[in-house]
N, C-alpha and C positions, 0 to 999 in steps of 0.2 A: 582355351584362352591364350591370348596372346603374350612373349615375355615381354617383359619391360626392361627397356634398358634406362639406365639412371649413372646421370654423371655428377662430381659436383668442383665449382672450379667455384678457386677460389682466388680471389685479383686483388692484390698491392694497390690501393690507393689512396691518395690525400685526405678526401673526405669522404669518407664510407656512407655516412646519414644522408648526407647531399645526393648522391651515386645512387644510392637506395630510394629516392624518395625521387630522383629523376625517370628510374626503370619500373616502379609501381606501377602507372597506365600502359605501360606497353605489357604488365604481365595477363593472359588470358589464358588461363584454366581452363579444360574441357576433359573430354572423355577421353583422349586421344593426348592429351599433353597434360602433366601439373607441374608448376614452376614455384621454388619457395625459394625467400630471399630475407639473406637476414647482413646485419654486418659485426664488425669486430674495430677496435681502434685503428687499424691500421689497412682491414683488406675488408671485402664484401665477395660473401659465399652465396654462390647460386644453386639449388638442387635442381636438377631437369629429369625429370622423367617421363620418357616415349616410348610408346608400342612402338614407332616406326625410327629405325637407323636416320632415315634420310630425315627427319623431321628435327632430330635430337641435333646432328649435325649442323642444319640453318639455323637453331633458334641458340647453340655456342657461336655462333660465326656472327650473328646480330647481338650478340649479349658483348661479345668482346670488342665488336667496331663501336658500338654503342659507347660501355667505358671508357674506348681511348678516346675517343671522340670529347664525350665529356672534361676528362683529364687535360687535353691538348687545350679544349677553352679556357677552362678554369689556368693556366699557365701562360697564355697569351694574353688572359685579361687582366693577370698580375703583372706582367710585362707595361701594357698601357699603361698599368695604375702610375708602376714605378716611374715611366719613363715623364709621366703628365708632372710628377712631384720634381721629378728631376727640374724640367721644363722652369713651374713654378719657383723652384728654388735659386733659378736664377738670374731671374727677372723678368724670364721671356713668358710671362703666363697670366 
């Protein structure tokens, strides 16, 4: 049998339930990968574990561009929100 190598990272972010509940459809369990995801107030922990190095590798590397990506919206659409209120407040909206 093959070993399993198993990482688990664990990321600081704003909305952990949001974050979580954005990476549920991209998670896909098989024979070859299992992926558990849970969160905490302030971060979201991911377990990965792969027979294969190179697999375990891409699937941190799309788990973290994923997060920031998320992260970077949710701060630029607060940016809008602000700037719209700003706008509104006065008088130009």
């Amino acid at each position: 049998m093959h070993e399993v190598n198993e990482v688990i990272l664990r990321i600081e972010c704003k909305k952990p339930e949001f974050v979580k509940k954005s990476l549920e459809p991209d998670i896909q369990n098989s024979e070859e990968v299992q992926t558990e995801i849970r969160t905490d107030k302030s971060f979201v922990e991911l377990t990965i574990k792969s027979k294969k190095l190179s697999h375990l590798k891409a699937i941190i590397n799309s788990y973290i561009s994923l997060i920031s990506m998320l992260e970077q919206a949710e701060s630029d659409l607060i940016k809008i929100v602000e700037e719209e209120k700003g706008v509104e407040e006065d008088g130009g909206g």
